[in-house]
C-alpha positions in Angstrom: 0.0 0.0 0.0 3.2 2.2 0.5 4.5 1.9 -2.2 0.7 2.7 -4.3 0.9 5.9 -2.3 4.4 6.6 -3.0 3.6 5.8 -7.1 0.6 8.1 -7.2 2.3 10.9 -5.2 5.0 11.0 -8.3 2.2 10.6 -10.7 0.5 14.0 -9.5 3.9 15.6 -9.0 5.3 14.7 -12.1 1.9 15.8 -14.1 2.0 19.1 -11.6 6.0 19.8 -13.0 5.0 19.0 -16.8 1.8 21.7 -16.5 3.8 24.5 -15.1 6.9 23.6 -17.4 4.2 24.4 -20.4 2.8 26.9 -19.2 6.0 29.0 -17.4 6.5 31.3 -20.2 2.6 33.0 -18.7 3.4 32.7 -15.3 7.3 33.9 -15.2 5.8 37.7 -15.4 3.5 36.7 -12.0 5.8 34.8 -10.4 8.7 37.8 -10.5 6.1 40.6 -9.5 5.3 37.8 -6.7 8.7 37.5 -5.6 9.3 41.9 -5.8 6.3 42.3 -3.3 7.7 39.6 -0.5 10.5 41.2 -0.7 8.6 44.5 0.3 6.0 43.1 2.8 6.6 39.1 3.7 4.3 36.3 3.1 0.7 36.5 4.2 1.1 40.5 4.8 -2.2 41.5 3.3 -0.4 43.1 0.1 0.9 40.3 -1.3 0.4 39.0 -5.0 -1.0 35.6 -3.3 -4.0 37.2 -1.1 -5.2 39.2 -4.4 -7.0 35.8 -6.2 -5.6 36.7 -9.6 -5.5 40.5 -10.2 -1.9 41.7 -10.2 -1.3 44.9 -8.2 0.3 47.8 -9.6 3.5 48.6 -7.7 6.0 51.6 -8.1 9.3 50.5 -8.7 12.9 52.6 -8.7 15.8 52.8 -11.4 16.9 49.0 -10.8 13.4 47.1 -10.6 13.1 47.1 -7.0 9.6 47.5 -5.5 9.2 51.3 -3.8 5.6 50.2 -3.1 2.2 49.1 -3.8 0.2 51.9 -5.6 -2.8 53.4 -4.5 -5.0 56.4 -5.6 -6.1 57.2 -9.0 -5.1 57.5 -12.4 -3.4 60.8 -13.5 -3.0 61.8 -10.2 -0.3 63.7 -9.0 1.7 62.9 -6.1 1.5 59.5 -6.2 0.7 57.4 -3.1 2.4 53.9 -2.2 1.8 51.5 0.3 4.5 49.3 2.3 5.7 48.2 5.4 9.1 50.1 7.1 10.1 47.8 9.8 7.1 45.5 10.3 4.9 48.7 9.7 2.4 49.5 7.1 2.7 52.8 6.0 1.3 55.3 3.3 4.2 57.4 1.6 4.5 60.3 -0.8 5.9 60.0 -3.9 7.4 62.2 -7.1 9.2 60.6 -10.1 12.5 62.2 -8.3 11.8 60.7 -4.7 9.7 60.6 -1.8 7.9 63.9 -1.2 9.3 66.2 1.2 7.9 67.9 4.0 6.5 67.5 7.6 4.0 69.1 10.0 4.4 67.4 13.4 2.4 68.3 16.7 3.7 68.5 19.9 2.2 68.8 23.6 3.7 71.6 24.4 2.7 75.4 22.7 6.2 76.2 21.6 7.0 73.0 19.3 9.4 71.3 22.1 9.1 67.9 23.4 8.5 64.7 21.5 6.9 65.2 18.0 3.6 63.4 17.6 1.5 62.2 13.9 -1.7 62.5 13.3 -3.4 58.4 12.7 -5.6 58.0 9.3 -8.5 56.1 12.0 -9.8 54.4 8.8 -8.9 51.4 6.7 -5.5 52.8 5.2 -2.3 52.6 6.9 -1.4 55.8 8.6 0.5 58.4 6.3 4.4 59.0 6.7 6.2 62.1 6.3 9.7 62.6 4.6 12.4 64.7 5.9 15.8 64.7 4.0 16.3 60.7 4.2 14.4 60.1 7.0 10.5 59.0 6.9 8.1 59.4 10.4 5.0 57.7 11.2 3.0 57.3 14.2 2.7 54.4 16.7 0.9 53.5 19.3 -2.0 56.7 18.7 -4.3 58.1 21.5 -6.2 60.9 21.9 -4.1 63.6 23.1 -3.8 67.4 23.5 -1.8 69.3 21.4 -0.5 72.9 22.2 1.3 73.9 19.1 2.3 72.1 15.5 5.7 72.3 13.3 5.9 73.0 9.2 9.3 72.1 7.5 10.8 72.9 5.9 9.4 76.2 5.1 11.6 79.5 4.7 9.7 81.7 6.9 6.0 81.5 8.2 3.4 81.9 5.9 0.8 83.1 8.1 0.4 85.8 10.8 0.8 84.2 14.5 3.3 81.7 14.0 7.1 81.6 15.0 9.9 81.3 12.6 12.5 78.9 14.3 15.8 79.2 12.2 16.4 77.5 10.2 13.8 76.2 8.6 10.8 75.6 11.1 7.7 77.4 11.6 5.9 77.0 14.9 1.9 77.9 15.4 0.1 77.6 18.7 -2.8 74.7 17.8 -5.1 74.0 21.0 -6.9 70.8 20.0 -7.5 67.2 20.7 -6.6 64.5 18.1 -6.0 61.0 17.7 -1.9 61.1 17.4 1.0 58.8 17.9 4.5 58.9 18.6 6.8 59.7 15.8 8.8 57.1 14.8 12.0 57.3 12.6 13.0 55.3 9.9 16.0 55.6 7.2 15.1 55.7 3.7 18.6 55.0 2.6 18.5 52.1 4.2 15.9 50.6 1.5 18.7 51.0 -1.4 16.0 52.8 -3.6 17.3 54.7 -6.3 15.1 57.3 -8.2 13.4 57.9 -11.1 10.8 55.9 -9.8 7.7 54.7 -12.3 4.9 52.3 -12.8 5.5 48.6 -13.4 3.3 47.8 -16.0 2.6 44.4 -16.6 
């Protein structure tokens, strides 16, 4: 009986090897997007090419063919939005041709921008939007409602409104009394990802 089970386990394998053999030149294309998008989220993430049941996602890729992200938003829209995680983290990110879009306004407890730098959370079914400064992206963790006493726009060369405070050299500081749903800011270095720009769409 062992050896009946052994004989029609190489039957099905050997049928299984023969059907993709014929058919690999179809599935090379979904097999290699497949293979990108692990290597942005892991197995099993939620934005992988195996949870999608046979659409192919659209992902942004760099210079070199390596994934920047999965793309969201909608045709002919300008900046682009991506998807992907920065270390274990799903994130939403900015994007230009030339880069990640630059440009951050964090909140802060305090009214005079001091103290740890807080993000605002998305509260809805998208991941919760990072900001780009230089090389470094932020996004929140761990949100609750807190307090906030003032908010930070960089970089910016002076204020652009009456009643806030230009902090040299590139900072402009506004008193904002209000309650939001915020997290810490976390830091996270782009460099590290070995993306190089122009990036574009991956058409399949």
């Amino acid at each position: 009986m062992r050896i009946l089970r052994l004989t029609t386990a190489l039957v099905i394998v050997t049928v299984v090897v023969l059907t993709v053999t014929a058919g690999a030149p179809k599935h090379r294309k979904a097999l290699r997007i497949l293979r990108l998008l692990k290597e942005v989220d892991g197995a099993g993430s939620g934005l992988d090419a195996d949870t999608v049941r046979g659409l192919t996602p659209l992902v942004i890729v760099d210079v070199n063919g390596r994934v920047v992200g999965t793309w969201v938003g909608e045709p002919g829209a300008s900046p682009t939005f991506v998807v992907r995680r920065l270390d274990g983290n799903p994130v939403e990110l900015t994007l230009t041709r030339d880069g990640f879009e630059q440009g951050a306004r964090f909140y802060y407890e305090s009214e005079d921008c001091s103290g740890k730098r807080l993000l605002p959370v998305s509260g809805d079914v998208m991941p919760n939007l990072a900001v780009v400064l230089g090389h470094t992206a932020y996004y929140p963790l761990n949100p609750t409602v807190r307090s906030s006493g003032s908010y930070s726009d960089q970089p910016v060369p002076q204020c652009p409104l009456p009643g806030g405070t230009f902090l040299p050299p590139d900072t402009c500081c506004t008193r904002f009394p209000h309650g939001l749903p915020m997290g810490r800011a976390i830091a996270f270095d782009l460099d590290s990802l070995g993306l190089v720009p122009p990036f574009h769409l991956d058409v399949p």
